[in-house]
TIRO-719362 format. One line per field, with one value per residue (C-alpha): residue in one letter; x, y, z. Coordinates in Angstrom, 3 decimals. Each point is the difference from the previous one (the first is absolute). Layout:
% TIRO-719362
code <- (A_...)
c1 <- (X_...)
c2 <- (Y_...)
c3 <- (Z_...)
***
This chain:
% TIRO-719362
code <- (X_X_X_X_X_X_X_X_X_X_X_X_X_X_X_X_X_X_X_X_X_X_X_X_X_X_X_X_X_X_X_X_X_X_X_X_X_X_X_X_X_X_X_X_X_X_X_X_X_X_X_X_X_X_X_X_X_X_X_X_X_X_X_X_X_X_X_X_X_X_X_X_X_X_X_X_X_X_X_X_X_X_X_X_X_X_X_X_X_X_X_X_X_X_X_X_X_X_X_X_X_X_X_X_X_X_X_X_X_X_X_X_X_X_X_X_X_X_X_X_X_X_X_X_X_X_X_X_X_X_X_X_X_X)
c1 <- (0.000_3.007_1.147_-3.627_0.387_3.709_-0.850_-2.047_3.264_2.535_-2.156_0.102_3.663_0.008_-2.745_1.426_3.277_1.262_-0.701_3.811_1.015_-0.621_2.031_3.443_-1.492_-1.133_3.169_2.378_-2.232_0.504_3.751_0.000_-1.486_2.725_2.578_-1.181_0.956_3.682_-1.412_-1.806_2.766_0.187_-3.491_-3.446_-3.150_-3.656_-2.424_1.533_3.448_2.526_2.710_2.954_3.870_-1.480_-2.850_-3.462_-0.094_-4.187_-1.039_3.809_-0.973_-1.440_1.677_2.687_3.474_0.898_-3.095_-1.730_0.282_0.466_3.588_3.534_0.931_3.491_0.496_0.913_-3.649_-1.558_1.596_-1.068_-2.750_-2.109_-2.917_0.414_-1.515_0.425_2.685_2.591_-0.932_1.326_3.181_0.051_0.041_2.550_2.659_-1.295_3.189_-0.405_-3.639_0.407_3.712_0.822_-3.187_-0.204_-0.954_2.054_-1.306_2.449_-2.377_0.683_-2.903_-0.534_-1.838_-3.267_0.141_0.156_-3.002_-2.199_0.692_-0.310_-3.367_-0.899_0.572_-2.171_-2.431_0.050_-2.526_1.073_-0.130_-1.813_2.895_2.068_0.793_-0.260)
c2 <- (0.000_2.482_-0.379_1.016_3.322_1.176_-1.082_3.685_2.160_-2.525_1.376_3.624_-0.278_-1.825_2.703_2.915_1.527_1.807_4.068_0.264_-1.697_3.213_2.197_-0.664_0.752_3.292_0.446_-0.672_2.423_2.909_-1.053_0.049_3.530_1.501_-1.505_2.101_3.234_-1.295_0.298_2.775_2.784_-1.632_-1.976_1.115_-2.140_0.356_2.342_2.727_-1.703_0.857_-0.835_2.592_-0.863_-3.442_-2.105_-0.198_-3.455_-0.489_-2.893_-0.978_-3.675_-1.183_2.736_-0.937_1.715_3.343_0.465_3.300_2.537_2.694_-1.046_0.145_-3.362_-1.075_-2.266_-2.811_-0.087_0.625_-3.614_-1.537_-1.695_-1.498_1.208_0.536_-2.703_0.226_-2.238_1.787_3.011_-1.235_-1.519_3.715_1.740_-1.995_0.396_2.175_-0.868_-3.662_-0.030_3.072_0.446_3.634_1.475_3.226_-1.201_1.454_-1.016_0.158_-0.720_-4.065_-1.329_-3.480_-2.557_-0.133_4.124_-0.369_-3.046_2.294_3.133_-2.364_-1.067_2.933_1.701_-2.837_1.208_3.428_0.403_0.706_3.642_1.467_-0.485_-2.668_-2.961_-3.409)
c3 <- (0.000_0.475_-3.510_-1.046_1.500_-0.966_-3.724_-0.414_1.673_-2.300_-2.693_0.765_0.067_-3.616_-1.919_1.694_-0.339_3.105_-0.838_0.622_-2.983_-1.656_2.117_-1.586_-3.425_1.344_2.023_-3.176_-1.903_2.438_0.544_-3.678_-0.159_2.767_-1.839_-3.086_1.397_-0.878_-3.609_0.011_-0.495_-3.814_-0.073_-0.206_0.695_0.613_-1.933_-2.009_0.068_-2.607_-1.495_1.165_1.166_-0.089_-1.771_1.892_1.214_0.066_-1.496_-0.047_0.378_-3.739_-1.973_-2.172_1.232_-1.719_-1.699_2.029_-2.849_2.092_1.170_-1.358_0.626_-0.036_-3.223_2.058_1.657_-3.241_-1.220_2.814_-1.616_3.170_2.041_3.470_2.774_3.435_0.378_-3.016_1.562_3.228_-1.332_-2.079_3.609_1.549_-2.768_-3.356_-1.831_0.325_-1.720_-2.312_-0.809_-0.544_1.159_1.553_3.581_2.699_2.958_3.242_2.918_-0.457_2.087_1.398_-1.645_1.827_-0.759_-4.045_0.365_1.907_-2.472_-2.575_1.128_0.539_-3.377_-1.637_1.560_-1.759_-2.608_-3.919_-0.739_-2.981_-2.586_1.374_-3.286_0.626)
***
């Protein structure tokens, strides 16, 4: 008879995830957004973001490298003939020259891994802009 009642709790633990599974998602996103600011002397994002010192990275995730038409890319990044996922945008972060040899990149505040995964997550997240190729 025991069994018969811990069958309905050993259920509730199968349906339902624990609310916080989510929290590390959430977490890496805002990590991801802090570690932005490291970006955002060259980078723009969000509504009304341009393309300046440095291509707007909206949508960055699905668009094929070097292909906003409102930046001078270097000729290296124009060849590089891939679209960005999450994970080459990560390896991108952690070394530029190793992914895109001869790319303009300059980017001196080397951060940890778990740093470039959560600002890689988080700039997937970013919606395309209005003229940003695929």
């Amino acid at each position: 008879m025991r069994a018969w009642l811990l069958l309905p709790l050993a259920l509730l633990f199968v349906a339902a995830p624990p609310r916080a599974a989510a929290a590390p998602q959430s977490d890496a996103l805002e990590a991801g957004r802090k570690a932005f600011k490291r970006c955002a002397s060259c980078h723009q994002v969000g509504p009304g973001a341009r393309s300046q010192f440095a291509p707007h990275l909206n949508g960055i995730v699905g668009r094929r490298a070097g292909a906003l038409p409102d930046f001078a890319y270097s000729p290296a990044m124009k060849r590089a003939g891939f679209v960005w996922t999450e994970a080459r945008l990560r390896a991108f972060l952690a070394d530029p020259d190793k992914i895109v040899p001869g790319n303009k990149m300059r980017f001196w505040n080397i951060m940890g891994e778990r740093q470039v995964g959560d600002l890689a997550a988080y700039l997937a997240t970013l919606p395309p802009a209005g003229d940003a190729r695929r």
